[in-house]
C-alpha positions as CSV (number, residue, x, y, z in Angstrom):
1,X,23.9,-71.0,-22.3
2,X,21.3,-69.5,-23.8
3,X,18.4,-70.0,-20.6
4,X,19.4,-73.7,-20.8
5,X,18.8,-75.6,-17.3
6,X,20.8,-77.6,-15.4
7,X,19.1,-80.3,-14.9
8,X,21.8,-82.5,-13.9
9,X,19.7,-85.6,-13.0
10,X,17.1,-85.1,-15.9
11,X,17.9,-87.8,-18.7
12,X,20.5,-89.8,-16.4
13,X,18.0,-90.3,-13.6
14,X,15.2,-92.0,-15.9
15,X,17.9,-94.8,-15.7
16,X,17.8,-94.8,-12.3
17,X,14.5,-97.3,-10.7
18,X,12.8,-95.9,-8.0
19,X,13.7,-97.6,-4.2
20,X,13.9,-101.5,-5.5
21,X,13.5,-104.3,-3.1
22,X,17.3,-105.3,-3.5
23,X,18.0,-109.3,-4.7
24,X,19.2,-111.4,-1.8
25,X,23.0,-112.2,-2.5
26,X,24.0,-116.1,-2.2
27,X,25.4,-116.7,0.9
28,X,28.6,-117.9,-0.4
29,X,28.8,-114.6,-2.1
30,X,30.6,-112.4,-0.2
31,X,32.9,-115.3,1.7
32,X,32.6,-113.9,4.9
33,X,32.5,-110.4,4.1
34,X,33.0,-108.2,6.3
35,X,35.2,-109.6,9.3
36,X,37.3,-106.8,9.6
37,X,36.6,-102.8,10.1
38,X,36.2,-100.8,7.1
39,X,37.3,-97.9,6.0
40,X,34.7,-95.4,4.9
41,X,36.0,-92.4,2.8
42,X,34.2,-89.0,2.3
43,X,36.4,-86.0,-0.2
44,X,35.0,-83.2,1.8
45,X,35.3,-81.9,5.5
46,X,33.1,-83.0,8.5
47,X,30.0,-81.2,8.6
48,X,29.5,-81.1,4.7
49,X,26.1,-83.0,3.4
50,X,28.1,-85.7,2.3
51,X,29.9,-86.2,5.1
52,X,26.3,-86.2,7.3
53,X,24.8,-88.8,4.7
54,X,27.9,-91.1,5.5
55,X,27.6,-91.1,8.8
56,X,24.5,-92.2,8.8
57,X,25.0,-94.9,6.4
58,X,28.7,-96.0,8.4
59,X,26.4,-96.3,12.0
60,X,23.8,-98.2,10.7
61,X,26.7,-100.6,9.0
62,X,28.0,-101.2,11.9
63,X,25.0,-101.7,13.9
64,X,24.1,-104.4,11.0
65,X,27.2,-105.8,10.7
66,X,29.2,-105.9,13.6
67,X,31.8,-104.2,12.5
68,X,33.5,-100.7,12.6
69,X,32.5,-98.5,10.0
70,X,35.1,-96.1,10.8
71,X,34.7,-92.5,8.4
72,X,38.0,-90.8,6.9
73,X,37.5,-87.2,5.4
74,X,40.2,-86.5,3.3
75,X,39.0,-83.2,1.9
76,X,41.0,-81.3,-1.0
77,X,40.1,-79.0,-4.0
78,X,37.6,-80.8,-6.3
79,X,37.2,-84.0,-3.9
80,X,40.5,-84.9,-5.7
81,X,42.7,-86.3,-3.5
82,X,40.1,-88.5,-1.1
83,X,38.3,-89.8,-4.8
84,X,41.6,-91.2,-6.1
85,X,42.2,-93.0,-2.2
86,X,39.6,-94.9,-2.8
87,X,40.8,-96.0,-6.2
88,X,43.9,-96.6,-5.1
89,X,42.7,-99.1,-1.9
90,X,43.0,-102.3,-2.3
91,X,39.8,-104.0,-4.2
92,X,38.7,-105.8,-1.2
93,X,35.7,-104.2,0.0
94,X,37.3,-102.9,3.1
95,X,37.9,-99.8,1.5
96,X,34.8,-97.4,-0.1
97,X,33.7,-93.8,-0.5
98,X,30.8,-91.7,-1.1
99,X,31.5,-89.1,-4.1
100,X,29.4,-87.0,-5.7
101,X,28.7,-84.9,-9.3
102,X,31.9,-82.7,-8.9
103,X,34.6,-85.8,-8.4
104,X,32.6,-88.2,-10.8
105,X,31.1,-86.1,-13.6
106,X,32.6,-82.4,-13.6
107,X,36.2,-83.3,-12.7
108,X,37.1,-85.1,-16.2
109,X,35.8,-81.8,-17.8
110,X,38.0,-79.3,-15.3
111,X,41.3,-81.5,-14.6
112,X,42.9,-82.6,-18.0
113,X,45.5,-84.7,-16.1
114,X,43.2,-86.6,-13.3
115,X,45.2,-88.7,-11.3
116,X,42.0,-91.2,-11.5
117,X,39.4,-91.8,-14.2
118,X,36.0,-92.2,-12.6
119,X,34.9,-94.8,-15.3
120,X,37.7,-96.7,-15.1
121,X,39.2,-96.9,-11.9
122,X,35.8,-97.0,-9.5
123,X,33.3,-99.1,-9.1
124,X,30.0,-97.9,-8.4
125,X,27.8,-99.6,-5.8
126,X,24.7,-97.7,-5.8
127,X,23.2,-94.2,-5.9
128,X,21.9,-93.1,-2.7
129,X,20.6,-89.7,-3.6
130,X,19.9,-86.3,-5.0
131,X,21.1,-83.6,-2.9
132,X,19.0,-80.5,-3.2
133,X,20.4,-77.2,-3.1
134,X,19.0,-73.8,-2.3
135,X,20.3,-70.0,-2.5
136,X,21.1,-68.3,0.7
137,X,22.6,-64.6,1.2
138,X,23.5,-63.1,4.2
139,X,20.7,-61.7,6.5
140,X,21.9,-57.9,6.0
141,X,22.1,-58.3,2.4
142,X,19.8,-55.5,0.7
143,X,17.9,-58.4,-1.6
144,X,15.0,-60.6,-0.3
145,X,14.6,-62.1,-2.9
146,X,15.6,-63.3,-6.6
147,X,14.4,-60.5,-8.1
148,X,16.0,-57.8,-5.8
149,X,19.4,-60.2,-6.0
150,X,19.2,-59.5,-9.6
151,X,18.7,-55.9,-9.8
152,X,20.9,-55.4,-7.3
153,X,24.0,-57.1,-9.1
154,X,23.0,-55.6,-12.2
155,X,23.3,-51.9,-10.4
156,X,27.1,-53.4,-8.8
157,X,28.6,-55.7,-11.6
158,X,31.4,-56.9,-10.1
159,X,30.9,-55.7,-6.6
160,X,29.0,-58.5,-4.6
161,X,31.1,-62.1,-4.1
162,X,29.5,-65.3,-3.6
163,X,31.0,-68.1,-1.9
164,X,31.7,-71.6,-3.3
165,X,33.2,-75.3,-1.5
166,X,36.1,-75.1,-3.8
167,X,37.0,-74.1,-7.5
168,X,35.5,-77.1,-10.0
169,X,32.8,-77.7,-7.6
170,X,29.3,-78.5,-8.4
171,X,28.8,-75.2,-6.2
172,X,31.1,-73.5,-8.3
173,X,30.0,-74.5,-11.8
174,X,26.0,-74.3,-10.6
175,X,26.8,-70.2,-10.0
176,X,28.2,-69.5,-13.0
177,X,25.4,-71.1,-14.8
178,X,23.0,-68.8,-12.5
179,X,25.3,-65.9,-13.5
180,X,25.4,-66.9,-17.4
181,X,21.4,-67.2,-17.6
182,X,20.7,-64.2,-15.2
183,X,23.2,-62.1,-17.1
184,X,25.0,-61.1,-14.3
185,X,28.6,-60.6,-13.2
186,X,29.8,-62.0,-9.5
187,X,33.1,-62.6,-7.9
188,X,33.9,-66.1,-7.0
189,X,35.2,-66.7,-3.1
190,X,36.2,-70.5,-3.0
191,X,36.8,-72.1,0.3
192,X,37.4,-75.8,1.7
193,X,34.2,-77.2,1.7
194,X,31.4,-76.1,3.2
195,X,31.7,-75.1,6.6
196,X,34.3,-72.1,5.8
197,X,31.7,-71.3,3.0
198,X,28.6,-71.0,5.1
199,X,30.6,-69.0,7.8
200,X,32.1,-66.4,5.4
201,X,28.1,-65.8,4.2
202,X,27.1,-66.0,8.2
203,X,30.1,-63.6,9.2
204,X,29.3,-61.7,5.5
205,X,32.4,-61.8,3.9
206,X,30.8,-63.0,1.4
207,X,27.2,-62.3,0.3
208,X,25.6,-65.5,-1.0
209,X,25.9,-69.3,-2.0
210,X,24.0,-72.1,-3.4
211,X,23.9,-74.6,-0.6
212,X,22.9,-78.0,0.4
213,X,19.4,-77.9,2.1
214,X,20.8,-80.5,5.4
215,X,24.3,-78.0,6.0
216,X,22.0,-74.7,5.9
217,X,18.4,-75.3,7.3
218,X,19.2,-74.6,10.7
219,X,21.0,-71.5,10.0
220,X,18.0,-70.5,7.9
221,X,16.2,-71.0,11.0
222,X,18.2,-69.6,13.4
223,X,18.2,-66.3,11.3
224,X,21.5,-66.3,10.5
225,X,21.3,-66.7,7.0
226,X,18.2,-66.0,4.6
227,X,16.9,-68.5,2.0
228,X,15.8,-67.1,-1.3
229,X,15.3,-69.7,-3.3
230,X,15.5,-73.3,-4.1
231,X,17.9,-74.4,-7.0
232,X,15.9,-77.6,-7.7
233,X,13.8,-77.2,-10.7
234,X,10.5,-78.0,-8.5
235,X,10.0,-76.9,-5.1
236,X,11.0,-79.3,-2.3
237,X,8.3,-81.4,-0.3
238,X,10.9,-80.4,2.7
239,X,10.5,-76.5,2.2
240,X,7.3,-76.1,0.1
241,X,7.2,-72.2,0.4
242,X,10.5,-71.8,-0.7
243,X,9.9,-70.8,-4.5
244,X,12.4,-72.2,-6.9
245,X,15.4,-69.5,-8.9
246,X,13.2,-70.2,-12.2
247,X,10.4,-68.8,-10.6
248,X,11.7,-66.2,-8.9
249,X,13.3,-64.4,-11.6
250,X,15.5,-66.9,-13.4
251,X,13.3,-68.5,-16.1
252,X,14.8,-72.3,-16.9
253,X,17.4,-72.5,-14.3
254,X,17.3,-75.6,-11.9
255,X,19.9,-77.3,-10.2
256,X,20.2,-80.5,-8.5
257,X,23.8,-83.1,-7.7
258,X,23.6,-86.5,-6.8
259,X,25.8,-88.5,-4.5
260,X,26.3,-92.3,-4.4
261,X,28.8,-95.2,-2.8
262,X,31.8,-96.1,-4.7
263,X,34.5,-98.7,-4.4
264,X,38.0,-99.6,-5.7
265,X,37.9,-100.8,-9.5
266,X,38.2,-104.7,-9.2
267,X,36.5,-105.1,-5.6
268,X,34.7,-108.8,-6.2
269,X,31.4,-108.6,-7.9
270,X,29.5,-110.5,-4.9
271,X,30.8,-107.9,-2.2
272,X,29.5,-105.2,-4.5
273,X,26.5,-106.9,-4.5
274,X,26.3,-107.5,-0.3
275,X,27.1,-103.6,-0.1
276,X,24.6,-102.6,-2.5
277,X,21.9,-104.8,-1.3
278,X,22.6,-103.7,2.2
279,X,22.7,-99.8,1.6
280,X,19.4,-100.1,-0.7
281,X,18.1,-101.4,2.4
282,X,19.5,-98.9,5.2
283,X,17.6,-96.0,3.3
284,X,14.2,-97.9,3.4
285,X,14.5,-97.7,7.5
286,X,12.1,-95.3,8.3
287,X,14.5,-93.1,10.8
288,X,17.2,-93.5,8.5
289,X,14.3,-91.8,5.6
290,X,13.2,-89.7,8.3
291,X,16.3,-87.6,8.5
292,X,17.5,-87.6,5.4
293,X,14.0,-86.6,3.7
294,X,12.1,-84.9,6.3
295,X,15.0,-83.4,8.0
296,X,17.5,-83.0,4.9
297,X,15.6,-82.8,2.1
298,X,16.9,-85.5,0.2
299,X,15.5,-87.4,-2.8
300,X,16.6,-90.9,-2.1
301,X,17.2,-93.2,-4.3
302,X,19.0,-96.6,-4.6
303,X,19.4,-99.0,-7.8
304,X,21.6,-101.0,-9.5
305,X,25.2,-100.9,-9.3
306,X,24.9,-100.6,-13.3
307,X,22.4,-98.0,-13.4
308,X,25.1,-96.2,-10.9
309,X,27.6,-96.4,-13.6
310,X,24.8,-95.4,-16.0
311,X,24.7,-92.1,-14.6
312,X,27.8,-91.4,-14.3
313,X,28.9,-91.8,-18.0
314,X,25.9,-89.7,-19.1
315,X,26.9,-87.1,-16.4
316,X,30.8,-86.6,-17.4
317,X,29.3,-85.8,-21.2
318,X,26.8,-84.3,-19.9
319,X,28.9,-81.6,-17.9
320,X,31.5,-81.8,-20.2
321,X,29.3,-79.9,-22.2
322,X,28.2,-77.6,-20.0
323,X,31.8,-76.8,-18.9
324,X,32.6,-75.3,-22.9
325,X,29.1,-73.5,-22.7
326,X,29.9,-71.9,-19.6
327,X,33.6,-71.3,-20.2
328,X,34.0,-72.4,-16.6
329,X,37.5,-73.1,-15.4
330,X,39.3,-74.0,-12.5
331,X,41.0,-70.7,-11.2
């Protein structure tokens, strides 16, 4: 990689405006959308960051709109299986899904036969947010930091595991790049999301992880695991003592995924519209902001349902290419 970041949001997120005051849809629009319960899909287990966000989200929908928001996870290696449910639902609105970098962007690099394409068969209906991630080892582990991590694994090639929500995860991919610029040599442990992967660090089966601020700050509190250093390549507003890998040791590195709502290719252009307008609005509501930034860290941000499917083609090329660089594979 040559010290190349990972700036996953860099040129795609210019596309993306910053909170917008969403257009009012005509009331005809959405023909009495919704007068049913919908179904509300999430491709990783309870507990994971995704998972929190959209149960957030699915409570205040229902408090807005009278009707169940009821959440499905339908976790499987690389988000696969609940990503290509929520293609194959019926176009009516009734049926959407939050998905991330790894399902949308990474998964056409890893997968050469896809049972979904994420250009063709989704339709995006806004991004909600970047999800920042931050480096955590076990509290027994002999580094403190970055710079003790590195010398360490430099002294052990080969010897200390790190723990990852699946193979051809954002996770995943976002280690080897740390291990490609560091020039280091760790052993992959992939589990089923997070949960198993923050307990094998907690338990210390494994030895570190790069982890989503919301799943692992109160463990970080609780002294049951230790934070080193935040992925993102600034510090976060949410930890602001927390030093980032590039400067603690890893000159250029920074990682950051994204995460946004999603429905089934063909869902009518004025419900995408009703579900956009509303979600841009849910993440202005200051308790709603509150936990999400204050509490998880997030970076939110909203938009267009086209500057949605603006990032996501520039990601897939994007981490296309970083999948040949990195030699990264599904194991």
């Amino acid at each position: 990689m040559r010290r190349r970041a990972l700036l996953f949001a860099a040129p795609a997120f210019a596309l993306v405006p910053p909170l917008l005051r969403a257009q009012p849809v005509p009331a005809i629009a959405a023909g009495g959308f919704p007068n049913r319960p919908i179904h509300f899909i999430v491709p990783y287990p309870p507990g994971s960051g995704t998972d929190i966000v959209a149960r957030i989200l699915g409570q205040k929908l229902t408090e807005s709109w009278g009707q169940p928001v009821l959440v499905e996870n339908r976790p499987s290696a690389g988000a696969i299986v609940g990503v290509d449910a929520i293609a194959k639902a019926a176009p009516d609105g009734y049926t959407i899904g939050i998905a991330d970098t790894g399902p949308l962007a990474l998964n056409p690099a890893l997968y050469p036969k896809l049972p979904y394409d994420p250009v063709r068969d989704l339709a995006p209906v806004t991004l909600i947010a970047n999800l920042p991630f931050i480096l955590v080892v076990n509290p027994a582990f002999a580094a403190t930091n970055v710079a003790e991590l590195l010398a360490l694994a430099k002294s052990r090639p080969g010897q200390i595991n790190y723990a990852s929500i699946g193979n051809g995860s954002a996770v995943h991919l976002a280690t080897e790049l740390f291990k490609t610029q560091a020039g280091i040599h760790l052993v992959h442990i992939p589990y089923k999301g997070s949960a198993g992967a923050l307990n094998s660090v907690v338990s210390g089966d494994t030895s570190l992880m790069f982890v989503n601020l919301l799943s692992s700050r109160e463990l970080v509190k609780a002294g049951k695991l230790r934070a080193l250093a935040t992925a993102s390549g600034k510090r976060l507003a949410a930890e602001p003592g927390l030093p980032t890998v590039a400067e603690a040791g890893v000159p250029g590195y920074a990682f950051q995924a994204w995460f946004g709502v999603v429905a089934p290719a063909g869902t009518p252009r004025p419900i995408i519209d009703r579900l956009n307008q509303e979600l841009r609005r849910l993440i202005t509501i200051p308790e709603v902001r509150d936990r999400l930034t204050t509490q998880g860290g997030f970076e939110l941000a909203g938009g267009t349902p086209e500057a949605f499917s603006a990032l996501i083609r520039s990601e897939i090329g994007h981490w296309g290419k970083l999948v040949k660089q990195t030699g990264a594979r599904v194991d």
